[in-house]
N, C-alpha and C positions, 0 to 999 in steps of 0.2 A: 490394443495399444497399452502399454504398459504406463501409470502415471504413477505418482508419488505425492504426498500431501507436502505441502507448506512447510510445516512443523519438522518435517523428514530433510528436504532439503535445506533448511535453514541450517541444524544440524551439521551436516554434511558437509557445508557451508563454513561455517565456523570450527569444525575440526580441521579441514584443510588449510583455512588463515593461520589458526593458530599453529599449525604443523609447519608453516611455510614460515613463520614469525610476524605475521601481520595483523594489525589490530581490525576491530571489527568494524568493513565497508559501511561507510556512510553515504547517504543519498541526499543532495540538493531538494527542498517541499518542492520544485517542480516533477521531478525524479519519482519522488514519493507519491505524491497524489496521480500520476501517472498509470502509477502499480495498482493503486488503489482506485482508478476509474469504474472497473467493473461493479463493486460492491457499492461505490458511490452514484451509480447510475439506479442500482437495487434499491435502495436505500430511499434514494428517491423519488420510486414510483411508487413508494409504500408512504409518501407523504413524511418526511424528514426531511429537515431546512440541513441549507448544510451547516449552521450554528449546531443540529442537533449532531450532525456527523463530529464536528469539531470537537463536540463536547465528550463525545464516546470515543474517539479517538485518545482524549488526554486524560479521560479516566482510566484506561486500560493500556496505558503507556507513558512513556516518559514524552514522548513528542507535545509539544505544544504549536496548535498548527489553527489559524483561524479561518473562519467560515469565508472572508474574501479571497485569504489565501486558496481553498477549496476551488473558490468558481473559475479565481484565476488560472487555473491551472489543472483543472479536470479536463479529461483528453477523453472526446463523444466518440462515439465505438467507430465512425468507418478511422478514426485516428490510433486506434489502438493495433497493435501488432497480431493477435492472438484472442480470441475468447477461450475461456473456459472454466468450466463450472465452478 
């Protein structure tokens, strides 16, 4: 099966917006935390609040997203579309 990293598709991603003339897709924190259930399920069987997710989260991006918003809104794996590594 052929896969691709993140970083690759994002890429990819954004040279076609911008080729097409559209700014770069934003996603609703429900949207977001969504995407992000998998790593947020990791995350926290390694014992991380999700205050700590929150916090790694806005250090390593612009998002500012709080740990309610996280619980609110984390989708538990039979709700996710997809696993993958």
């Amino acid at each position: 099966m052929k896969t691709h990293s993140l970083e690759q598709a994002v890429r990819a991603q954004k040279a076609l917006r911008d080729a097409a003339g559209r700014g770069p897709e934003m996603f609703p924190v429900q949207a977001f935390v969504g995407m992000i259930s998998d790593e947020i399920e990791k995350l926290r069987s390694q014992a991380k609040s999700d205050q700590d997710i929150a916090t790694l989260i806005s250090a390593n991006s612009d998002i500012q997203i709080t740990a309610a918003e996280i619980a609110e809104h984390y989708a538990p794996p039979e709700d996710r579309h997809q696993s993958h590594a």
